[in-house]
C-alpha positions in Angstrom: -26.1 -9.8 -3.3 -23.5 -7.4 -1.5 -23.0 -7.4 1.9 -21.6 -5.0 4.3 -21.2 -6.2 8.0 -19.7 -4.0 11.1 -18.3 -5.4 14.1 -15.9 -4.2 16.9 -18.7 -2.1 18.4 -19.5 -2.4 22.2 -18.5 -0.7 25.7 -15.5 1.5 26.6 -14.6 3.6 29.6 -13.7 7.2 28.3 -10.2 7.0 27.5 -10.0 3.7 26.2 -9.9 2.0 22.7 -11.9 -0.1 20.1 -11.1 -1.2 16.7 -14.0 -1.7 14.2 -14.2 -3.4 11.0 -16.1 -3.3 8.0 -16.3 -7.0 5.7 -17.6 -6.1 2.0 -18.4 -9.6 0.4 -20.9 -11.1 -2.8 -19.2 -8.8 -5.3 -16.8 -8.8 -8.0 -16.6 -5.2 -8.5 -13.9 -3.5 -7.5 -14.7 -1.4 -4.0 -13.2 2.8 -4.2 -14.2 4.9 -1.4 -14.7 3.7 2.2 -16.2 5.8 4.6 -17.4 5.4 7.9 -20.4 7.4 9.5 -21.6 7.7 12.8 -25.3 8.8 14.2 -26.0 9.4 17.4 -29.2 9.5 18.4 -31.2 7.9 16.4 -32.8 10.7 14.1 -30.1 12.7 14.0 -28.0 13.7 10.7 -25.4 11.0 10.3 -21.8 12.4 10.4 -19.4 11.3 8.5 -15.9 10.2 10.6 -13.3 9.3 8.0 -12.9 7.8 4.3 -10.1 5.5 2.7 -9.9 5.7 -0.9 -8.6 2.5 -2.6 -5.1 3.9 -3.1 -5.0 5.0 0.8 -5.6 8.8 1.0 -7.5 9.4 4.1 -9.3 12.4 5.4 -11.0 12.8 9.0 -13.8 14.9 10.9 -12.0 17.0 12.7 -13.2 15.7 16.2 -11.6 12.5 15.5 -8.0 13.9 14.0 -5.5 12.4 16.6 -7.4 9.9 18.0 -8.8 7.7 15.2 -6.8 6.0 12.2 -8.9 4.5 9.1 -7.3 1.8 7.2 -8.2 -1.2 4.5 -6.9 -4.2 3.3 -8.0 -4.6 -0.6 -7.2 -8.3 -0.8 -10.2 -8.9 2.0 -12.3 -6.3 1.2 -12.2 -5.3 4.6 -11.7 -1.7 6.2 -11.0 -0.9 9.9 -11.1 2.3 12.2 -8.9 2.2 15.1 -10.6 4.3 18.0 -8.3 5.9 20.6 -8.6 8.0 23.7 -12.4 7.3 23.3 -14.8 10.2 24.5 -18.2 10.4 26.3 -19.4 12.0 22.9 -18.0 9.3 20.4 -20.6 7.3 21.8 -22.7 6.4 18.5 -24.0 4.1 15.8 -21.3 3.5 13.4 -21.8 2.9 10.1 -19.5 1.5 7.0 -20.4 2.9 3.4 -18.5 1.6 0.6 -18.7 2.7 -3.0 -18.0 -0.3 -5.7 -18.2 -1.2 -9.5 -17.9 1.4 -12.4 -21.1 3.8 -11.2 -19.8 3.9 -7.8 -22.8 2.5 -6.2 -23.2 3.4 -2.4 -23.8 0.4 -0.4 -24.0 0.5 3.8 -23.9 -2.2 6.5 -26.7 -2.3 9.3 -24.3 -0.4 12.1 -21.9 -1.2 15.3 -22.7 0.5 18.4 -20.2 2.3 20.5 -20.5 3.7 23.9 -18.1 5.0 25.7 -19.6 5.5 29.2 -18.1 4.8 32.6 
């Protein structure tokens, strides 16, 4: 059974910095895309924030250009998104989507939250 688990999520003063990362594990298959989403609040359309293909193209929301990097380590199955300069409106639920095995199927981890508040 595959699992997709967030962490790094929590607190931040506007201005500040947080690193997330997204663990893939109980597969085989080899994992392609990597995205990560955010929703914020709860009912509203998740957006997507930035994806990391397997050979490390990466493409950002444009509120994020600048200020976020995505990045993956393929041996660990393991994706990150440093945060920077944080904003009052980054505050959110962030999610991890990864696409693995030959039909590409979509699997998500259950969210980190982020708040950047003072």
């Amino acid at each position: 059974q595959v699992q997709v688990v967030e962490s790094g999520g929590g607190l931040v003063q506007p201005g500040g910095s947080l690193r997330l990362s997204c663990a893939v594990s109980g597969t085989s298959f080899t994992i392609y895309d990597m995205t990560w989403y955010r929703q914020a609040p709860p009912g509203k359309q998740r957006e997507l924030v930035a994806t990391i293909t397997r050979g490390g193209s990466t493409s950002y929301t444009d509120s994020v250009k600048g200020r976020f990097t995505v990045s993956r380590d393929n041996a660990k199955n393991t994706m990150y998104l440093q945060m920077n300069s944080l904003k009052p409106e980054d505050t959110a639920v962030y999610y991890c989507n990864v696409q693995r095995g030959p039909f590409r199927n979509n699997s998500w981890g259950q969210g980190t939250q982020v708040t950047v508040s003072s």
